[in-house]
NUMARDO-838516 format. One record per atom (N, C-alpha, C, O): residue in one letter; x, y, z; atom name; residue number from 1. Coordinates in steps of 0.02 Angstrom, whole numbers, plus 50000, padded with zeros to 5 digits. Layout:
residues N
+------+-------+-------+-------+------+------+
| resn |    px |    py |    pz | name | resi |
+------+-------+-------+-------+------+------+
|    A |     X |     Y |     Z |   CA |  NUM |
...
+------+-------+-------+-------+------+------+
//
This chain:
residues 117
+------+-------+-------+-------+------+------+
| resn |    px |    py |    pz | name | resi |
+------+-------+-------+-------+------+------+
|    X | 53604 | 54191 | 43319 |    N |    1 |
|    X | 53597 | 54144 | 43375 |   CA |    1 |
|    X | 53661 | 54144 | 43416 |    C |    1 |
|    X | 53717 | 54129 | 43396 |    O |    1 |
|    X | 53642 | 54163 | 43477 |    N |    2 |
|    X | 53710 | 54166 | 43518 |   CA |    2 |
|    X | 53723 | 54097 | 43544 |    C |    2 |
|    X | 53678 | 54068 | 43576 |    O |    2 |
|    X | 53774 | 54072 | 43535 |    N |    3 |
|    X | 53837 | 54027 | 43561 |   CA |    3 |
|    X | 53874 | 54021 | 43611 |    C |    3 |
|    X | 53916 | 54065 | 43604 |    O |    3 |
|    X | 53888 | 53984 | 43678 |    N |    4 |
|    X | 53948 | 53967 | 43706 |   CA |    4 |
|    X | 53961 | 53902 | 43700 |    C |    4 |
|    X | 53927 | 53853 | 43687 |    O |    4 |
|    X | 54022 | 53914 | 43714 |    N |    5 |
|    X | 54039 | 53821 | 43668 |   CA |    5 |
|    X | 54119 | 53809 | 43715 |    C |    5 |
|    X | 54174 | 53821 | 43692 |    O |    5 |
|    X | 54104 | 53782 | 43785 |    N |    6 |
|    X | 54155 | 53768 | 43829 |   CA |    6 |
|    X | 54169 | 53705 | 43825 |    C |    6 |
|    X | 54130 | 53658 | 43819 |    O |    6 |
|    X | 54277 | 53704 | 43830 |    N |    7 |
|    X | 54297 | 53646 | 43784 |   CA |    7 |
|    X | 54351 | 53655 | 43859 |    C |    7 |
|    X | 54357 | 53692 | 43907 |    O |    7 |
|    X | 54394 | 53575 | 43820 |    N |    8 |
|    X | 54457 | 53568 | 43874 |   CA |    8 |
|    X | 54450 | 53549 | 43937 |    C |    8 |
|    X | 54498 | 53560 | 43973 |    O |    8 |
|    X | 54371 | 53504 | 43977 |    N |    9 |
|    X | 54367 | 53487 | 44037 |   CA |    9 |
|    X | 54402 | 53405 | 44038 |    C |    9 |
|    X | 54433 | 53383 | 43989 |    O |    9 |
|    X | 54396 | 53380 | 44076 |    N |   10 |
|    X | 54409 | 53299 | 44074 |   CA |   10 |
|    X | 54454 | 53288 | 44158 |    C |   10 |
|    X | 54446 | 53326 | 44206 |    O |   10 |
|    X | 54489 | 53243 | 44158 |    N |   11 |
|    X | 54516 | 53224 | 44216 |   CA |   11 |
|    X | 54571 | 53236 | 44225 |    C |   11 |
|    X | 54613 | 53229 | 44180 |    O |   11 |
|    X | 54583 | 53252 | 44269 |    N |   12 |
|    X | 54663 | 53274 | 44292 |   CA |   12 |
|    X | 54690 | 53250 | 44372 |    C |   12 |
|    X | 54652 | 53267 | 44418 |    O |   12 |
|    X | 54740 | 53220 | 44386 |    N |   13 |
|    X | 54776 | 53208 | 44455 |   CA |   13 |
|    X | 54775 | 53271 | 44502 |    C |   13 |
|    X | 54793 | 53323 | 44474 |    O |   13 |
|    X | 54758 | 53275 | 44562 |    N |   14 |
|    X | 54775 | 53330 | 44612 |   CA |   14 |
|    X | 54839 | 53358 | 44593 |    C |   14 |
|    X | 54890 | 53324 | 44592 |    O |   14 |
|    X | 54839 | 53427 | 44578 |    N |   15 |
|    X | 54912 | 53455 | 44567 |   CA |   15 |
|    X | 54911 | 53452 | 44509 |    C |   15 |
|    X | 54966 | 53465 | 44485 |    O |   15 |
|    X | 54870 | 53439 | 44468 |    N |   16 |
|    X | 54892 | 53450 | 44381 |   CA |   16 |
|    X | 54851 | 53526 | 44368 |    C |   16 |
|    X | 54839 | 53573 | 44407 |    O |   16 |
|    X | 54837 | 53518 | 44307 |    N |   17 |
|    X | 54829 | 53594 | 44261 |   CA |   17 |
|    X | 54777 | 53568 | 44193 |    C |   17 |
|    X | 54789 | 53521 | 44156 |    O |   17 |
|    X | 54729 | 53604 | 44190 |    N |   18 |
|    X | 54675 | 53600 | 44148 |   CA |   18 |
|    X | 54676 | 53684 | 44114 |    C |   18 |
|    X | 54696 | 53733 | 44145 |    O |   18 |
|    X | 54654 | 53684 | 44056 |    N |   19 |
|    X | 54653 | 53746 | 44028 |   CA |   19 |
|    X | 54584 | 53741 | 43982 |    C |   19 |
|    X | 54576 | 53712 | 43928 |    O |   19 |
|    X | 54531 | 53782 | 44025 |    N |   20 |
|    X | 54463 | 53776 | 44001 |   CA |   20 |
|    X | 54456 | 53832 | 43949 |    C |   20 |
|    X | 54479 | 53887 | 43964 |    O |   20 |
|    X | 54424 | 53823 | 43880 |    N |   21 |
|    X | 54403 | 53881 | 43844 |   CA |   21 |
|    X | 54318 | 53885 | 43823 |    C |   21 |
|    X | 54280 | 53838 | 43813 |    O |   21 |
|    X | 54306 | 53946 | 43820 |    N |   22 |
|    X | 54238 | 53961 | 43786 |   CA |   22 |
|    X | 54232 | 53999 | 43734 |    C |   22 |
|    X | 54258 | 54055 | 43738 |    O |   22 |
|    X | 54205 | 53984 | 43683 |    N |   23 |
|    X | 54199 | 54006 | 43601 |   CA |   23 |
|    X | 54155 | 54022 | 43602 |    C |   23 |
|    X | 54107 | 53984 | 43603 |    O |   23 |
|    X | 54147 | 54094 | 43604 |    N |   24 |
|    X | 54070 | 54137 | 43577 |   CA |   24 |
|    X | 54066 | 54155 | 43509 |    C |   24 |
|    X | 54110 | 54159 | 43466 |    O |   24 |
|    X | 53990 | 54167 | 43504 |    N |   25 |
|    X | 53994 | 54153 | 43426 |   CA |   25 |
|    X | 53905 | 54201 | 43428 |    C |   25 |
|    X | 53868 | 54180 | 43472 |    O |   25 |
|    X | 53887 | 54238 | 43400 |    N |   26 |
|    X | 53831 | 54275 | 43390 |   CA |   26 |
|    X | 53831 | 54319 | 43437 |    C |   26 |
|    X | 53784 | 54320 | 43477 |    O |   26 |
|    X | 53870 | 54352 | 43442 |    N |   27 |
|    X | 53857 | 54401 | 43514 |   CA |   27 |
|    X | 53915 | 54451 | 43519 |    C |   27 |
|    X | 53970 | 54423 | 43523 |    O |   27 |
|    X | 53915 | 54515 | 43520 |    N |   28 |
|    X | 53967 | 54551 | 43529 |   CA |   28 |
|    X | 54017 | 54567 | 43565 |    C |   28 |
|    X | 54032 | 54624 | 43584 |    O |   28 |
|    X | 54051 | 54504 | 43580 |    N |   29 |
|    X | 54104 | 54486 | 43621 |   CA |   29 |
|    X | 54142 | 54524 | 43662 |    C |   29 |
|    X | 54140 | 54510 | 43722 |    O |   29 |
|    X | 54184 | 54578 | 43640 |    N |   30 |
|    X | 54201 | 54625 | 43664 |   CA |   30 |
|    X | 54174 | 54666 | 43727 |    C |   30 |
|    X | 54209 | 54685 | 43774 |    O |   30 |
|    X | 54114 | 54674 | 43720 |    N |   31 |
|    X | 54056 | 54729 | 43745 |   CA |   31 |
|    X | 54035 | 54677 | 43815 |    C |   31 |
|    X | 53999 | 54694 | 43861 |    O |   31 |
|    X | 54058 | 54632 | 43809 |    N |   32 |
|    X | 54028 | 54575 | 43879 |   CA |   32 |
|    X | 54070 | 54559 | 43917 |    C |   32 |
|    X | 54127 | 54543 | 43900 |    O |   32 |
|    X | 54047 | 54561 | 43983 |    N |   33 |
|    X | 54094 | 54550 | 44040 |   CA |   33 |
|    X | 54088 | 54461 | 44043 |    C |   33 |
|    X | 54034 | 54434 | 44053 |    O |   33 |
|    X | 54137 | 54430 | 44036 |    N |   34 |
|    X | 54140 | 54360 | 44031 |   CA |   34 |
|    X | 54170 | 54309 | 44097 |    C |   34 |
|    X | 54228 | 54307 | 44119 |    O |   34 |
|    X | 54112 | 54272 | 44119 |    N |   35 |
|    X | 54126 | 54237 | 44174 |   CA |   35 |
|    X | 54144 | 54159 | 44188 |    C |   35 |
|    X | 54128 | 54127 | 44138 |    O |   35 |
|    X | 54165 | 54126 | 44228 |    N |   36 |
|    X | 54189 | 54051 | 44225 |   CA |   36 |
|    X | 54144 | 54022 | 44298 |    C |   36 |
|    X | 54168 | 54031 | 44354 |    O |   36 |
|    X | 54077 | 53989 | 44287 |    N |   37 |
|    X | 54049 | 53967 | 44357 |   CA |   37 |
|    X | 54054 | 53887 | 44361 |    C |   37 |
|    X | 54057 | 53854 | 44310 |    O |   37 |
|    X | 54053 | 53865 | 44412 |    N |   38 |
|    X | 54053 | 53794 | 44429 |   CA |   38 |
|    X | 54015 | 53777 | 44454 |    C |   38 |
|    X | 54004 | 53817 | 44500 |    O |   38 |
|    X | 53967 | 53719 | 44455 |    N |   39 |
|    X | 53922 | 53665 | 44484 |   CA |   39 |
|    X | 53952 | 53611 | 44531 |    C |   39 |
|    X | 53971 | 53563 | 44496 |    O |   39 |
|    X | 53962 | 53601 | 44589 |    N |   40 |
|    X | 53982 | 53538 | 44583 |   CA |   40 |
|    X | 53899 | 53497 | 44630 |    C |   40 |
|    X | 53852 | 53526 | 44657 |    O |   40 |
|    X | 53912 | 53429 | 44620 |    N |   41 |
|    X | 53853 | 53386 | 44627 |   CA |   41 |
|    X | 53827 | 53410 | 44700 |    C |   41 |
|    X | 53867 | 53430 | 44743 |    O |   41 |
|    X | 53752 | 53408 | 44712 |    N |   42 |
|    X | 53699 | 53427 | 44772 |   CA |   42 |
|    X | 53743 | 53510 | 44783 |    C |   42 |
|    X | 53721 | 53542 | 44830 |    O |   42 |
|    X | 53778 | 53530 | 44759 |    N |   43 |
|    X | 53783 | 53612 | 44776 |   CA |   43 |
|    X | 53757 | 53656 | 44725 |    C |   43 |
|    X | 53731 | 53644 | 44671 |    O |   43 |
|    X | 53773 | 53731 | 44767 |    N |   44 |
|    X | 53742 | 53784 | 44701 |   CA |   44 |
|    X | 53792 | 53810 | 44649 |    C |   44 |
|    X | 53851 | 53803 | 44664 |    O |   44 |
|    X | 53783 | 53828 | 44613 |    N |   45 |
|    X | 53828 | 53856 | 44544 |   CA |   45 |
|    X | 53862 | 53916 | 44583 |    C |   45 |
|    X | 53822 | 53950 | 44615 |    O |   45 |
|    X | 53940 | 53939 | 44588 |    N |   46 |
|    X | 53966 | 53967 | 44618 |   CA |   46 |
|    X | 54019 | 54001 | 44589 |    C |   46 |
|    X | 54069 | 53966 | 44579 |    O |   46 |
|    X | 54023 | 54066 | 44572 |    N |   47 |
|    X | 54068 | 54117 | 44546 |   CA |   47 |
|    X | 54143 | 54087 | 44530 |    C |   47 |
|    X | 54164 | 54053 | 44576 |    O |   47 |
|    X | 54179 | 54092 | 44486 |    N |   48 |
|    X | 54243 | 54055 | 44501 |   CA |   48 |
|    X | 54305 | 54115 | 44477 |    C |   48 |
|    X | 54356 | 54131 | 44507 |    O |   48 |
|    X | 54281 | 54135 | 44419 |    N |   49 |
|    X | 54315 | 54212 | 44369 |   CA |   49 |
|    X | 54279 | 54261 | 44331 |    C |   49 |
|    X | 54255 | 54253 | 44275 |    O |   49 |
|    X | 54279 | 54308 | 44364 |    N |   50 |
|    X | 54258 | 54356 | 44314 |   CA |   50 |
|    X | 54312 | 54406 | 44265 |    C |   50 |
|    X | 54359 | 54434 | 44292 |    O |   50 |
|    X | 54303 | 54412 | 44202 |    N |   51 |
|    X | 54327 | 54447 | 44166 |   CA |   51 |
|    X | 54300 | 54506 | 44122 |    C |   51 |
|    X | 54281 | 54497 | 44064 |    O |   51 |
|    X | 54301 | 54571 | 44157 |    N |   52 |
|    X | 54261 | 54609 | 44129 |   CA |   52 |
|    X | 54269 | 54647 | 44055 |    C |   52 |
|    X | 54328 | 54647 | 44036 |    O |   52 |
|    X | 54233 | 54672 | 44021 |    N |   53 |
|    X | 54260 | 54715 | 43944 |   CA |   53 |
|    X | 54341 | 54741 | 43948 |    C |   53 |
|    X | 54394 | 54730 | 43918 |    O |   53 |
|    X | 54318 | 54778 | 43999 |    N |   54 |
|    X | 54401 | 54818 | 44020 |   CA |   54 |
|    X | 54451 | 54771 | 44035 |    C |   54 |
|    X | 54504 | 54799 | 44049 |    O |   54 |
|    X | 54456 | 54696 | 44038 |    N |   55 |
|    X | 54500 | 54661 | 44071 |   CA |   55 |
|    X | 54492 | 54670 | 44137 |    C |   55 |
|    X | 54530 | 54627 | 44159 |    O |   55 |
|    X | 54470 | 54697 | 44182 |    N |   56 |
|    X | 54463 | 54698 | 44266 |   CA |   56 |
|    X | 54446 | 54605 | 44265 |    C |   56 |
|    X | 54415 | 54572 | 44224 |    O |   56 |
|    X | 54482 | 54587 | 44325 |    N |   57 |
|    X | 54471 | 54531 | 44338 |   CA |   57 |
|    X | 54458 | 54516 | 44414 |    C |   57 |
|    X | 54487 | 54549 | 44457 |    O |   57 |
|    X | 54415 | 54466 | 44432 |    N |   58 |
|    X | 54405 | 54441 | 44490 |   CA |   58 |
|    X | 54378 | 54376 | 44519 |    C |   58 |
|    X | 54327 | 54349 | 44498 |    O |   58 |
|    X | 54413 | 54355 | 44563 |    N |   59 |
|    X | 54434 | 54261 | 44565 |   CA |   59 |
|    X | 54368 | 54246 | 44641 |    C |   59 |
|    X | 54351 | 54291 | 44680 |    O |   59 |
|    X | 54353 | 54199 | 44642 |    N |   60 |
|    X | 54327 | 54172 | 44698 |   CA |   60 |
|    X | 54388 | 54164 | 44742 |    C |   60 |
|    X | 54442 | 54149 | 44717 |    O |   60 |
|    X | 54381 | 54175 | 44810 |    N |   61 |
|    X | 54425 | 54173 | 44864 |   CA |   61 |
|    X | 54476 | 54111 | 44850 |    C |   61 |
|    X | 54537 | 54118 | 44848 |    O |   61 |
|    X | 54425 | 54016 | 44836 |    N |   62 |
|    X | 54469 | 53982 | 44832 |   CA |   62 |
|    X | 54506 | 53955 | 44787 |    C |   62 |
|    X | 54533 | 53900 | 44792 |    O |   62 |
|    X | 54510 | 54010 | 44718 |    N |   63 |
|    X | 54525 | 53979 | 44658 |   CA |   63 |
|    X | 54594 | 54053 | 44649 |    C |   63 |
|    X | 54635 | 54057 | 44604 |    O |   63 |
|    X | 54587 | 54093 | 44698 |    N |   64 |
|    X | 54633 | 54135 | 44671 |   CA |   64 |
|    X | 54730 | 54113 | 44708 |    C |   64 |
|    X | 54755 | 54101 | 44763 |    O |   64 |
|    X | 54750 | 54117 | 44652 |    N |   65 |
|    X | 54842 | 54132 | 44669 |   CA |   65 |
|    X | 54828 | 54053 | 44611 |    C |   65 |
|    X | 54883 | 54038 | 44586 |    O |   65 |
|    X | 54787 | 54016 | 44593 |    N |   66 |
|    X | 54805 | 53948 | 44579 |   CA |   66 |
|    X | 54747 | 53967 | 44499 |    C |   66 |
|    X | 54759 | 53935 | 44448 |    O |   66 |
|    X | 54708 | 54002 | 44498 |    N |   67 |
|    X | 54674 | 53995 | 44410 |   CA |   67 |
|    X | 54694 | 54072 | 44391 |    C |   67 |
|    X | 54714 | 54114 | 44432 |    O |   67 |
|    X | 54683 | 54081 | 44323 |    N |   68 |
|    X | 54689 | 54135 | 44294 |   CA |   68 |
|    X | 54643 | 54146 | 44230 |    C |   68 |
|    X | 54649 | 54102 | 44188 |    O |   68 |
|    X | 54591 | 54207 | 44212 |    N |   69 |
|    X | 54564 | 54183 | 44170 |   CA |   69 |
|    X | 54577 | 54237 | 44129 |    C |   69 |
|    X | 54613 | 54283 | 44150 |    O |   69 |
|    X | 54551 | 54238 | 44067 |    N |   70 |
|    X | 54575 | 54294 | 44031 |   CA |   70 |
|    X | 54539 | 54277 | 43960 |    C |   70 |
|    X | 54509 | 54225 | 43945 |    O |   70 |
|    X | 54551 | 54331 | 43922 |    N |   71 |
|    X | 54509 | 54342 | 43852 |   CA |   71 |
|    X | 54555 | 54357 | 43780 |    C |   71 |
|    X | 54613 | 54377 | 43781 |    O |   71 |
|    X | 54517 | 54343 | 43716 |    N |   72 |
|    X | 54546 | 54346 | 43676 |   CA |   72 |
|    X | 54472 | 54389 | 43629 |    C |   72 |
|    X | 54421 | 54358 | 43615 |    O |   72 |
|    X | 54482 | 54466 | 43612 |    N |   73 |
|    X | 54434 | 54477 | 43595 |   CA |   73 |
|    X | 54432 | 54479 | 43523 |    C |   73 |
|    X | 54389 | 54518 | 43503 |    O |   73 |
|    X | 54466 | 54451 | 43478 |    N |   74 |
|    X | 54508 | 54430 | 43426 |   CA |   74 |
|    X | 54472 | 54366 | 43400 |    C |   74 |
|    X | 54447 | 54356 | 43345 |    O |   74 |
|    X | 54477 | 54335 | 43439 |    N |   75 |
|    X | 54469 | 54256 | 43427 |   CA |   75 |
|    X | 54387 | 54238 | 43464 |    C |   75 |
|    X | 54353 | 54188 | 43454 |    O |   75 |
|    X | 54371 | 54304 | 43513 |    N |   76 |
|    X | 54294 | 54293 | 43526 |   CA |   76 |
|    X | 54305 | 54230 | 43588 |    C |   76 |
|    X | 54264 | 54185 | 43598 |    O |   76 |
|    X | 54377 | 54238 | 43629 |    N |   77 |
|    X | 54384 | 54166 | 43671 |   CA |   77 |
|    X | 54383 | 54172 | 43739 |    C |   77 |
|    X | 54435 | 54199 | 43758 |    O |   77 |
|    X | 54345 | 54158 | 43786 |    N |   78 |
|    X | 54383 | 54155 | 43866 |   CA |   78 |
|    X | 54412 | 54114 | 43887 |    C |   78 |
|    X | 54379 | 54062 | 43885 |    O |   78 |
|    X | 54474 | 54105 | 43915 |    N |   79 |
|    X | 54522 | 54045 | 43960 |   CA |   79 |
|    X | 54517 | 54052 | 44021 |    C |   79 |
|    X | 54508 | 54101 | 44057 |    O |   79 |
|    X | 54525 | 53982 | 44034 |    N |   80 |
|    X | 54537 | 53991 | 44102 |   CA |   80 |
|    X | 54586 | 53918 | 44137 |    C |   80 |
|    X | 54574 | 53858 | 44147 |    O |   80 |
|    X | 54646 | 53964 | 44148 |    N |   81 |
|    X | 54702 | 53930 | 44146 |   CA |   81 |
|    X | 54699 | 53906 | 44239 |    C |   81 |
|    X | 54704 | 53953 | 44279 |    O |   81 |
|    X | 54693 | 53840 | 44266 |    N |   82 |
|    X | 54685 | 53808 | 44316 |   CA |   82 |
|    X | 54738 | 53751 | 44329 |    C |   82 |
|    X | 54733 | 53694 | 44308 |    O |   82 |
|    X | 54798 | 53781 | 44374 |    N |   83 |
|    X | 54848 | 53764 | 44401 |   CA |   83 |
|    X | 54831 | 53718 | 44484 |    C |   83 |
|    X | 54782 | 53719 | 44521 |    O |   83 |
|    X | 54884 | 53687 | 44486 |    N |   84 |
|    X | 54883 | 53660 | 44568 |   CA |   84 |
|    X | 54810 | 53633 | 44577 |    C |   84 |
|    X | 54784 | 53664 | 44623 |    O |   84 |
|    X | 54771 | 53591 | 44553 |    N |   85 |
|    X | 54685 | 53581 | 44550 |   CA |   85 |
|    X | 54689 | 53553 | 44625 |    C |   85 |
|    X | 54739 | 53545 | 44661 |    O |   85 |
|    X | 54626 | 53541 | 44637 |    N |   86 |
|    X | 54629 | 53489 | 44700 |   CA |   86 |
|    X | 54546 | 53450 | 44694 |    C |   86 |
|    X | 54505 | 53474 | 44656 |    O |   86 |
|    X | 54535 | 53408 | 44722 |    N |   87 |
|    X | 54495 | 53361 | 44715 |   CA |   87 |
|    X | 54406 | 53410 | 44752 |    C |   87 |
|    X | 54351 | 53382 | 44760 |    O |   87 |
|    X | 54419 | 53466 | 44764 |    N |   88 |
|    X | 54352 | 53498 | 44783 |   CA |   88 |
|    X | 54343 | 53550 | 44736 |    C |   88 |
|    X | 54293 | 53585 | 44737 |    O |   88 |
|    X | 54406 | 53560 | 44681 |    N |   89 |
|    X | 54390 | 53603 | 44610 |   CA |   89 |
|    X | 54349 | 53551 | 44564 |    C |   89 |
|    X | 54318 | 53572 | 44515 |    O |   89 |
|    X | 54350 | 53481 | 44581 |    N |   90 |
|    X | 54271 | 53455 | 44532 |   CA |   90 |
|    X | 54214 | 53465 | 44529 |    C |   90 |
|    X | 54178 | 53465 | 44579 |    O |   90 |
|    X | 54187 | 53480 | 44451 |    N |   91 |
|    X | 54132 | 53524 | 44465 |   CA |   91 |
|    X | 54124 | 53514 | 44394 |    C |   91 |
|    X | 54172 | 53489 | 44363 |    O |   91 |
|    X | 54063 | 53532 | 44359 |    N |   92 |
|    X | 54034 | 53569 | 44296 |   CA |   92 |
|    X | 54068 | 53638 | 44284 |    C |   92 |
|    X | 54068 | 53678 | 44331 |    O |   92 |
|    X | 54092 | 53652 | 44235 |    N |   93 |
|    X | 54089 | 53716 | 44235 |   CA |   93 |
|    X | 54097 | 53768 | 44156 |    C |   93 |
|    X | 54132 | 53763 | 44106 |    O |   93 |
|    X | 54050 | 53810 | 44177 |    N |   94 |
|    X | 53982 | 53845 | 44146 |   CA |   94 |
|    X | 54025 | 53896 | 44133 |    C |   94 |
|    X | 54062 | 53919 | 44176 |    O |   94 |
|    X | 54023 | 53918 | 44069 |    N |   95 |
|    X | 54055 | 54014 | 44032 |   CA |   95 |
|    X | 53966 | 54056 | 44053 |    C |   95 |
|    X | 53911 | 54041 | 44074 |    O |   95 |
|    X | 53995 | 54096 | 44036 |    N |   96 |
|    X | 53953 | 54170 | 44059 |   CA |   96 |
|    X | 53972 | 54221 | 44044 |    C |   96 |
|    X | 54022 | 54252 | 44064 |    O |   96 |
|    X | 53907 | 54245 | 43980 |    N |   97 |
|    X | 53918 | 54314 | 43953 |   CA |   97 |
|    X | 53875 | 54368 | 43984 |    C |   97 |
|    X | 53814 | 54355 | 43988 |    O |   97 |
|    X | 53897 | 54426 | 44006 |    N |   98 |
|    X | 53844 | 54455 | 44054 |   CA |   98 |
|    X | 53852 | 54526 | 44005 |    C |   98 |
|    X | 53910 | 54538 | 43989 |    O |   98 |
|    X | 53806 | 54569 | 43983 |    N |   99 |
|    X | 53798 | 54642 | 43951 |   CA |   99 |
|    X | 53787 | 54669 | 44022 |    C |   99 |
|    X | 53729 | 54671 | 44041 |    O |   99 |
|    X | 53831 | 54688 | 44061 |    N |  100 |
|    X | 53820 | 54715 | 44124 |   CA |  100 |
|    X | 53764 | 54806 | 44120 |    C |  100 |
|    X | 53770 | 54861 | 44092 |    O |  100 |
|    X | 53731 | 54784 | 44151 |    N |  101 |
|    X | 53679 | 54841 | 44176 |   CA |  101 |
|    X | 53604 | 54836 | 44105 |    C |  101 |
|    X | 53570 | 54878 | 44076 |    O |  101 |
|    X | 53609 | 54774 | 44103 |    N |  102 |
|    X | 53548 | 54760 | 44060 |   CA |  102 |
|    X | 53539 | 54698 | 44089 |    C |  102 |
|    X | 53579 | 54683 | 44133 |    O |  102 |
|    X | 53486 | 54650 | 44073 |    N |  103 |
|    X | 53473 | 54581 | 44109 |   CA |  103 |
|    X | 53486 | 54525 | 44070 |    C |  103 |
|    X | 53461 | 54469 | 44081 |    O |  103 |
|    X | 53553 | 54548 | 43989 |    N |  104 |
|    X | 53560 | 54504 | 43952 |   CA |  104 |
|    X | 53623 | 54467 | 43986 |    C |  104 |
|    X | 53672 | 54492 | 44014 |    O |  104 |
|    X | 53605 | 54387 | 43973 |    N |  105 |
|    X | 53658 | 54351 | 43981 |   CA |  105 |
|    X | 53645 | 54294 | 43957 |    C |  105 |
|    X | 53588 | 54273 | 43945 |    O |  105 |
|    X | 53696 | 54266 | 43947 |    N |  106 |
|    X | 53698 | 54198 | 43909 |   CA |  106 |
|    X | 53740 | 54135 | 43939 |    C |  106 |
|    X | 53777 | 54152 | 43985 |    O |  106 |
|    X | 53741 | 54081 | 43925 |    N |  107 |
|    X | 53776 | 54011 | 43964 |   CA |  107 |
|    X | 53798 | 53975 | 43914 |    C |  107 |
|    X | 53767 | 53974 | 43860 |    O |  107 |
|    X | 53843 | 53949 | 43921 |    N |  108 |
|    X | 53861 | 53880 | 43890 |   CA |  108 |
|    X | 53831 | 53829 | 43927 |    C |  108 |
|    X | 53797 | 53838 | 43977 |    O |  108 |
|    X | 53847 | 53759 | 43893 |    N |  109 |
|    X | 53824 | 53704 | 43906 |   CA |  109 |
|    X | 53851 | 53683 | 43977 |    C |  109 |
|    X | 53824 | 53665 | 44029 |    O |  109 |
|    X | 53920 | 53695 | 43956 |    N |  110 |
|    X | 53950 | 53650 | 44035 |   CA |  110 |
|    X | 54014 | 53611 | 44008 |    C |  110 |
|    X | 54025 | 53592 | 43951 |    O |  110 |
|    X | 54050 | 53606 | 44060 |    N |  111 |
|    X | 54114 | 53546 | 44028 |   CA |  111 |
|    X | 54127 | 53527 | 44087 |    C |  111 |
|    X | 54126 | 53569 | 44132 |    O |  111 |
|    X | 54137 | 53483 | 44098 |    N |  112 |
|    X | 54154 | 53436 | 44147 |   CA |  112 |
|    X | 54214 | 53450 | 44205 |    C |  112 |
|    X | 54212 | 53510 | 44221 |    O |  112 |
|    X | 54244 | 53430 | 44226 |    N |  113 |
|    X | 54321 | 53451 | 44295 |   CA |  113 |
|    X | 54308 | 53396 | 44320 |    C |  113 |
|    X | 54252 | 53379 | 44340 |    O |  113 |
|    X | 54363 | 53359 | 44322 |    N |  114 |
|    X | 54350 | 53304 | 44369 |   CA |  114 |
|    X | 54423 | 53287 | 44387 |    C |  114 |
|    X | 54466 | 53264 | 44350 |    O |  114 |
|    X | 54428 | 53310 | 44478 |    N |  115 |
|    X | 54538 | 53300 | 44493 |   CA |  115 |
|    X | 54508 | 53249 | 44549 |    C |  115 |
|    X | 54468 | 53256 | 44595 |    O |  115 |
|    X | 54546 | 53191 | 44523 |    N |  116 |
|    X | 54563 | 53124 | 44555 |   CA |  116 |
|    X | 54607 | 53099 | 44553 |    C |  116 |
|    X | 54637 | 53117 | 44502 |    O |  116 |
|    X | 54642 | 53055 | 44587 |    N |  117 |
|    X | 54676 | 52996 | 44569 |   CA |  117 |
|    X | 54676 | 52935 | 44556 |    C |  117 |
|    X | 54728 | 52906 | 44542 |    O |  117 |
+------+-------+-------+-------+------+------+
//
């Protein structure tokens, strides 16, 4: 039974730093290009990091120079390290395992983002 299990959301001040992780667990970790998407309320779910097998990485326009995401294929973990936040980075946000060039993929539940003051 495959697993994502995204941890580390909650509230943070404009200008702080959240460090989101996802724990896979039934699924051959390695072999999957691993992604970070966000929800935020009345919008659509929207690309934020991709991290491919090879490590290739690629940021949504407004999350790049300020998140960084990255993998631990060891520990079966994706991060995603989110600097400088601002109050329109609140959102849900969703891990994503993709077996690129097959139609397998998988989701986590969701963890929360919420930058206020």
């Amino acid at each position: 039974q495959v697993q994502l299990v995204e941890s580390g959301g909650g509230l943070v001040q404009p200008g702080g730093s959240l460090r989101l992780s996802c724990a896979a667990s039934g699924v051959a970790f390695s072999i999957y290009d691993m992604g970070w998407y966000r929800q935020a309320p009345g919008k659509q779910r929207e690309l934020v990091a991709v991290i491919s097998s090879g490590d290739t990485t690629h940021y949504a326009g407004t999350v790049k120079g300020r998140f960084t995401i990255s993998r631990d294929n060891v520990k079966n973990t994706v991060y995603l390290q989110m600097n400088s936040l601002k109050p329109e980075d609140t959102a849900v946000y969703y891990c994503n395992a993709d077996r690129v060039g097959t139609n397998i993929e998988y989701w986590g539940q969701g963890t929360q983002v919420t930058v206020s003051s």
